[in-house]
C-alpha positions in Angstrom: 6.4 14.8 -13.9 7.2 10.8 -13.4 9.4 11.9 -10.8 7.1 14.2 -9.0 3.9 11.9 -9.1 6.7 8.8 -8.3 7.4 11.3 -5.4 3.6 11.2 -4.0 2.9 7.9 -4.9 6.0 6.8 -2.5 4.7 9.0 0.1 1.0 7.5 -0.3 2.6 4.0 -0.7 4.3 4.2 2.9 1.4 5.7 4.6 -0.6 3.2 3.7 2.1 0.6 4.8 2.6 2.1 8.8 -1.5 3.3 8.7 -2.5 -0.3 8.0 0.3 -2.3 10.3 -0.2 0.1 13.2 -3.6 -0.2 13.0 -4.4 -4.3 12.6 -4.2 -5.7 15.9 -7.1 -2.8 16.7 -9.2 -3.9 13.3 -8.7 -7.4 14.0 -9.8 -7.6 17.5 -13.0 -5.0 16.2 -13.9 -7.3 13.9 -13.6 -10.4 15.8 -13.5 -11.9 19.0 -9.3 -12.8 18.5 -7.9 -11.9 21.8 -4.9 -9.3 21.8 -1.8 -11.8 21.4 -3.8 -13.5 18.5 -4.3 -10.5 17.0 -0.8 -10.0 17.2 0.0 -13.1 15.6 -2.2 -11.9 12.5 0.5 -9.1 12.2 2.8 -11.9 11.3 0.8 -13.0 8.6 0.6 -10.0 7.0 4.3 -9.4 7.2 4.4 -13.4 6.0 1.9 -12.5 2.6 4.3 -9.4 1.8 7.4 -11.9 1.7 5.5 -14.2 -0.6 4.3 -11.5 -2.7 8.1 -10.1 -3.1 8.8 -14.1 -4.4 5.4 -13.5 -6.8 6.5 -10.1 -8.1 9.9 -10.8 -8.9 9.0 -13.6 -10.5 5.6 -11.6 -12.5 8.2 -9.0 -13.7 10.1 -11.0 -15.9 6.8 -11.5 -17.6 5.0 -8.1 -17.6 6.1 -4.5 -17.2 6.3 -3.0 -14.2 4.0 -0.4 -14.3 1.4 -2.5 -15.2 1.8 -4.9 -12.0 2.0 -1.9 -10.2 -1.6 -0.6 -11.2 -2.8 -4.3 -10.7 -1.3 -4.5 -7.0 -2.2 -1.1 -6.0 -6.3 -2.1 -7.4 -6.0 -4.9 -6.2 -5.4 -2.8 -2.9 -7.9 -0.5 -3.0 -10.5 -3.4 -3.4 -9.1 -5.1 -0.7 -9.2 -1.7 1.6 -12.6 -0.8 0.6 -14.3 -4.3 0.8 -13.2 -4.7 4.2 -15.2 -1.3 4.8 -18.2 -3.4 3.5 -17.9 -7.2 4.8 -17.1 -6.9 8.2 -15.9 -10.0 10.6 -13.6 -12.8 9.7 -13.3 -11.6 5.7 -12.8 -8.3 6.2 -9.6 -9.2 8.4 -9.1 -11.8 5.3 -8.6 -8.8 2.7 -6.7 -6.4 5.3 -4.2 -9.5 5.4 -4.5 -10.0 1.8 -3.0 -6.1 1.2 0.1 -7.3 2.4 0.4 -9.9 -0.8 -0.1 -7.1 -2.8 2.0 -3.9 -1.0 5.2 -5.8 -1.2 5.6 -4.8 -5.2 4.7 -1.2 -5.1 8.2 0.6 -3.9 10.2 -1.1 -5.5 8.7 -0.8 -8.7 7.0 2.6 -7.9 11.1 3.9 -7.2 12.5 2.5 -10.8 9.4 3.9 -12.5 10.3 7.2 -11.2 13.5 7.9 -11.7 13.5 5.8 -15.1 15.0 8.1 -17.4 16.7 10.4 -14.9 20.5 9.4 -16.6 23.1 11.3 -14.6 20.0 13.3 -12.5 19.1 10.0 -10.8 20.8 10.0 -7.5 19.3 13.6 -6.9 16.1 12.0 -8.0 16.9 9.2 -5.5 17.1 11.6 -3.0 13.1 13.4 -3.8 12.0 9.5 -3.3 13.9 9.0 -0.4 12.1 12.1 1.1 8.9 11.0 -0.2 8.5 8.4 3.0 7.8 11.1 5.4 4.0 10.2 4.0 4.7 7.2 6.8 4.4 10.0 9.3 1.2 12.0 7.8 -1.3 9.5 6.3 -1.1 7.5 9.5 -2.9 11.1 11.2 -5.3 11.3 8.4 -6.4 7.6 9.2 -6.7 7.8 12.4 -8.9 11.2 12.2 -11.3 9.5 10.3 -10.8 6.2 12.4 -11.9 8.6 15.5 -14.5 10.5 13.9 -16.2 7.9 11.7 -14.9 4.5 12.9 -11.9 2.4 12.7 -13.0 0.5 10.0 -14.0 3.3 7.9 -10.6 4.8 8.2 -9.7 2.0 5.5 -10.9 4.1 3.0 -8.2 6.4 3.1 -5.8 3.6 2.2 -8.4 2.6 -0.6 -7.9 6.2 -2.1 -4.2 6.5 -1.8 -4.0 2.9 -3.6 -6.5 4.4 -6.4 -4.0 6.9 -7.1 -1.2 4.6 -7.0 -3.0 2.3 -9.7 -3.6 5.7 -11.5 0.5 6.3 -11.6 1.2 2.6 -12.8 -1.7 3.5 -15.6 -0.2 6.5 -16.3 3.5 5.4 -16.3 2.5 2.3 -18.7 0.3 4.7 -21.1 3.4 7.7 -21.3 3.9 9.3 -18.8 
C-alpha cells in the first residue's frame, strides 16, 4: 500500500507542479495589472523559491523525518492554494509563488517513502513511480476544466485538494503505513 498511495501521491505531486507553472503568467496578470513579460519574470521566482526550498529541505531532513516534512510542505500547499482562492490581488500571487518554497521537497521524499522497504523489489517499484508522472499530463485538464467553467482562480482548488492528500500520505507514512 506505501507504494501504491506513493504511486498517486507522485502523480498528484506533478500535476500540481505543470497545472500551477503553466498556469501563473495567466493568474498573475488576473490578479494584477503586471504586464505579460513581468508576469513572466514571476515564473522565475517561483522556480527561484523551489531552489531555496531544496537548500531548506535538505538541510530540515537531517533534523526531522521525512514524512513528516512532507505532510508539513504539502499543508503548507494546500493553504497556500486555497488562500489564494480567497485573497485575490498582489497576496494571492504572494502564496501561488510561495508553493514553490514548499513543492521542491515533495518528490523526493514522496519517492524514498514509497519504495522504503521494497529491498530487492525496489527498482520495479522505481519503475510504478516513474509511471506515476503521467499525472503531469491529467491534473493539468482537470484544472483547466474548472479554470473554464468556474474561473481561473478557482481552478487552485484542485491543487489544494491534491496537496491535502499528499499531507494525508506523509501522515499516514509517519503514523505506519
Amino acid at each position: 500500500p506505501r507504494l501504491s498511495l506513493g504511486a498517486v501521491s507522485i502523480f498528484l505531486y506533478v500535476g500540481d507542479e505543470v497545472a500551477i507553472g503553466s498556469a501563473m503568467i495567466n493568474f498573475v496578470m488576473t490578479e494584477s495589472s503586471i504586464d505579460a513579460h513581468q508576469a513572466g519574470n514571476m515564473v522565475a521566482i517561483y522556480w527561484g523559491l523551489a531552489m531555496v526550498g531544496r537548500f531548506i529541505g535538505a538541510h530540515l531532513l537531517r533534523r526531522m523525518h521525512a514524512a513528516s516534512l512532507l505532510c508539513a510542505c504539502a499543508a503548507a500547499a494546500a493553504l497556500m492554494a486555497s488562500g489564494s482562492t480567497l485573497l485575490g490581488g498582489y497576496q494571492a500571487i504572494a502564496l501561488i509563488l510561495g508553493i514553490g518554497l514548499f513543492n521542491s521537497v515533495m518528490f523526493p521524499n514522496i519517492f524514498s517513502l514509497a519504495i522504503e522497504n521494497l529491498g530487492k523489489d525496489a527498482a520495479s517499484g522505481s519503475g510504478v513511480l516513474c509511471l506515476a508522472i503521467v499525472g503531469g499530463a491529467i491534473v493539468p485538464l482537470v484544472f483547466g476544466y474548472v479554470a473554464d467553467h468556474a474561473g481561473l482562480v478557482y481552478a487552485y482548488y484542485v491543487p489544494a485538494a491534491c496537496y491535502v492528500w499528499i499531507a494525508a500520505y506523509g501522515f499516514m507514512v509517519r503514523t505506519g503505513l
